[in-house]
C-alpha positions as protocol buffer text, in pm:
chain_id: "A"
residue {
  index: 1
  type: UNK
  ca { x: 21078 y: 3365 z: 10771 }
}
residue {
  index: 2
  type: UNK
  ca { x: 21060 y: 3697 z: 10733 }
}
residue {
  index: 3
  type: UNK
  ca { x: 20787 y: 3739 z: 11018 }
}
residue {
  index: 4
  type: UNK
  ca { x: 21002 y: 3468 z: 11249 }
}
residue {
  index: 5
  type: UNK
  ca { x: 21291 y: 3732 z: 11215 }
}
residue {
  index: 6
  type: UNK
  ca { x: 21173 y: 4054 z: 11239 }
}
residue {
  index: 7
  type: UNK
  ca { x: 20797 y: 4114 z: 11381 }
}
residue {
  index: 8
  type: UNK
  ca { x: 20822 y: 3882 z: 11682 }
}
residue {
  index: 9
  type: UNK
  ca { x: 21133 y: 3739 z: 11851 }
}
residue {
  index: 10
  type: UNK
  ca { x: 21442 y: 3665 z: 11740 }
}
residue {
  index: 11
  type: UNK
  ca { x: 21449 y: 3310 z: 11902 }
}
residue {
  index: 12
  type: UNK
  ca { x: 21108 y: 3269 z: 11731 }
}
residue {
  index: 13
  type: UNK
  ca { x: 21053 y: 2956 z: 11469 }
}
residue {
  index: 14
  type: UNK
  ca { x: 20712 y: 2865 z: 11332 }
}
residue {
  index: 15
  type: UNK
  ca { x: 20641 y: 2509 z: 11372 }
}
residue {
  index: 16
  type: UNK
  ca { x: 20787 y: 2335 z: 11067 }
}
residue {
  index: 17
  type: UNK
  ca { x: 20523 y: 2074 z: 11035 }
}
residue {
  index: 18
  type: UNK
  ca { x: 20252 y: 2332 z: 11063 }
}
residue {
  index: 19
  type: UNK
  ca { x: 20390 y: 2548 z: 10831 }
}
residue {
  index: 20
  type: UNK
  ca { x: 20413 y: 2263 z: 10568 }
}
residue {
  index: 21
  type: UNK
  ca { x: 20053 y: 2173 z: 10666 }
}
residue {
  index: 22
  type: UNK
  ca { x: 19958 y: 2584 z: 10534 }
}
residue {
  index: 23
  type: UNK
  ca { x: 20184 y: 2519 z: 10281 }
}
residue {
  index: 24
  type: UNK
  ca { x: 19984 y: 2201 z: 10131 }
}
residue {
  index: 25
  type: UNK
  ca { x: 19656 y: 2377 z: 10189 }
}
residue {
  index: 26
  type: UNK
  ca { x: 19766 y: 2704 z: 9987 }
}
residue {
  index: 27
  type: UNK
  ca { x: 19886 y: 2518 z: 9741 }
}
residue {
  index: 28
  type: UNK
  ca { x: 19603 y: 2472 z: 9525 }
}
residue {
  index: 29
  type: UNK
  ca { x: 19524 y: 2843 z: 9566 }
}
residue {
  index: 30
  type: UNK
  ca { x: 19845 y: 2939 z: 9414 }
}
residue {
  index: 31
  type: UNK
  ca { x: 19833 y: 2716 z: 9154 }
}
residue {
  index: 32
  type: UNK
  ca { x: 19455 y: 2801 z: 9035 }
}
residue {
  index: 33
  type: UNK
  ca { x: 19557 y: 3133 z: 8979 }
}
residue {
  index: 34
  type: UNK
  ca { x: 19906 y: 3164 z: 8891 }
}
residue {
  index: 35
  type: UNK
  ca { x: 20056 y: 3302 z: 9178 }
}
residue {
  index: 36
  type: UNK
  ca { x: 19864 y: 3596 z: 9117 }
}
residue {
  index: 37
  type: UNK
  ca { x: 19506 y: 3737 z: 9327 }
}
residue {
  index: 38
  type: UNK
  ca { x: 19206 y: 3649 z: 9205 }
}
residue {
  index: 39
  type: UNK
  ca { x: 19113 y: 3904 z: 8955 }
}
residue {
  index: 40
  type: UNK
  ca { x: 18780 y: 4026 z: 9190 }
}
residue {
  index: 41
  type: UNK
  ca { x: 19103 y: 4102 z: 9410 }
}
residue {
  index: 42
  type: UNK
  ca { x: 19390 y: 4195 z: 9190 }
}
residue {
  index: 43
  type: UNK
  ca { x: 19223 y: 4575 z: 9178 }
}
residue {
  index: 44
  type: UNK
  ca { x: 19287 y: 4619 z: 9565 }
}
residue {
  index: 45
  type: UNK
  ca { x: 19624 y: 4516 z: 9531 }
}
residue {
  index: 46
  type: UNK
  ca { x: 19747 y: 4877 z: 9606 }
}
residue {
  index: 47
  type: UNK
  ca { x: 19579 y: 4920 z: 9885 }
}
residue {
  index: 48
  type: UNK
  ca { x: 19605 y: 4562 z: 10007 }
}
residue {
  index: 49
  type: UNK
  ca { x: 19997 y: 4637 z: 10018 }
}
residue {
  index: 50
  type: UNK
  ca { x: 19959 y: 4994 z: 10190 }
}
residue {
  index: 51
  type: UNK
  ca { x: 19755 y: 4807 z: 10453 }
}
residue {
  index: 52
  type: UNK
  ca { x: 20046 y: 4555 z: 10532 }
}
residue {
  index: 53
  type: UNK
  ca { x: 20302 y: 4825 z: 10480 }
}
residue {
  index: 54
  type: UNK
  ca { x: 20176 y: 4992 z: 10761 }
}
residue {
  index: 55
  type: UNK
  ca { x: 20117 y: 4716 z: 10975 }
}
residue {
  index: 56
  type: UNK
  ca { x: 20419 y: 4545 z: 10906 }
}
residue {
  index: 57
  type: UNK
  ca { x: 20585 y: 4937 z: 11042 }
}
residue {
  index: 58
  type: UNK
  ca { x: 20332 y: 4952 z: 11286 }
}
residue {
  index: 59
  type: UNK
  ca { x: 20418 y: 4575 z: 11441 }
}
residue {
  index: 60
  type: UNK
  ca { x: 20752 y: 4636 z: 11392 }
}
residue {
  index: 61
  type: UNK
  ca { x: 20775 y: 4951 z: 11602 }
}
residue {
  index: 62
  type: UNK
  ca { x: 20557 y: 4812 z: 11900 }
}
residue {
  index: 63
  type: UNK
  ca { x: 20822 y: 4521 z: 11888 }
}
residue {
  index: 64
  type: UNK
  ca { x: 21111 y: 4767 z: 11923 }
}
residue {
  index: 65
  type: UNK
  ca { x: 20963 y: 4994 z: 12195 }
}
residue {
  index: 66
  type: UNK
  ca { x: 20877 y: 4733 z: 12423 }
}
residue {
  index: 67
  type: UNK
  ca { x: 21226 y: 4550 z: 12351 }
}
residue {
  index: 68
  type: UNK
  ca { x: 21348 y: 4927 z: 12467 }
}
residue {
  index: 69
  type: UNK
  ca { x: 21106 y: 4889 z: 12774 }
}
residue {
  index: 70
  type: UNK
  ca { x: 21246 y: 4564 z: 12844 }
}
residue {
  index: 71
  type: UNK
  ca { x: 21619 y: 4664 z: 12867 }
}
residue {
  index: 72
  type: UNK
  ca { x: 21484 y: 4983 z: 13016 }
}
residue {
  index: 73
  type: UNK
  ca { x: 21381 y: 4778 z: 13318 }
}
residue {
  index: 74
  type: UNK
  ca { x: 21649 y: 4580 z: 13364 }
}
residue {
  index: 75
  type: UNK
  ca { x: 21911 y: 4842 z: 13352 }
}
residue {
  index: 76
  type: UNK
  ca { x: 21706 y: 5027 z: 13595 }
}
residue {
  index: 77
  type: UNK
  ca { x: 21687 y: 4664 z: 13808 }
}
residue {
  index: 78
  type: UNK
  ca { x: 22061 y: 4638 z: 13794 }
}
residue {
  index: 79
  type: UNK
  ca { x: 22130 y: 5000 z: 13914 }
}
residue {
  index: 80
  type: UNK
  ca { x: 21894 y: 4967 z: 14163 }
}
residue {
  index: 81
  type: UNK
  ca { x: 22101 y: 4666 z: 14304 }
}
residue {
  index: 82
  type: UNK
  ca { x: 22425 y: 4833 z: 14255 }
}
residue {
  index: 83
  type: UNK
  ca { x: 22306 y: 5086 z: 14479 }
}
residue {
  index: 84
  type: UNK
  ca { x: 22178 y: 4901 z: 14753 }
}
């Protein structure tokens, strides 16, 4: 959800059946260990999450520029027409 809402449109929606279909395939995962990484994994956790801060900031600013672009454009469209 949290990628649907904020990291690519706000119209966007994942397709519920194949998000239940990654859903029943993770499952397992999850379940074999807890909820938690694999311990071979659990000691990059840190920088696992520093990663995906920064591309979560990183995705999210590219998203907001080019929305700025966007209305940018069509402001400049729309005065363009006024003054014609």
């Amino acid at each position: 959800m949290t990628i649907e809402q904020t990291m690519v449109h706000h119209n966007f929606e994942f397709d519920p059946q194949q998000a239940e279909n990654v859903a029943r395939k993770i499952t397992p995962l999850i379940v074999k260990y807890g909820g938690n990484p694999p311990p071979w994994l659990a000691k990059y956790m840190d920088e696992i999450m520093a990663v995906a801060a920064i591309g979560m900031l990183g995705l999210s600013s590219y998203m907001q520029v080019r929305s700025l672009k966007i209305k940018d454009a069509e402001l400049a469209k729309k005065a363009k027409q006024a003054a014609a």
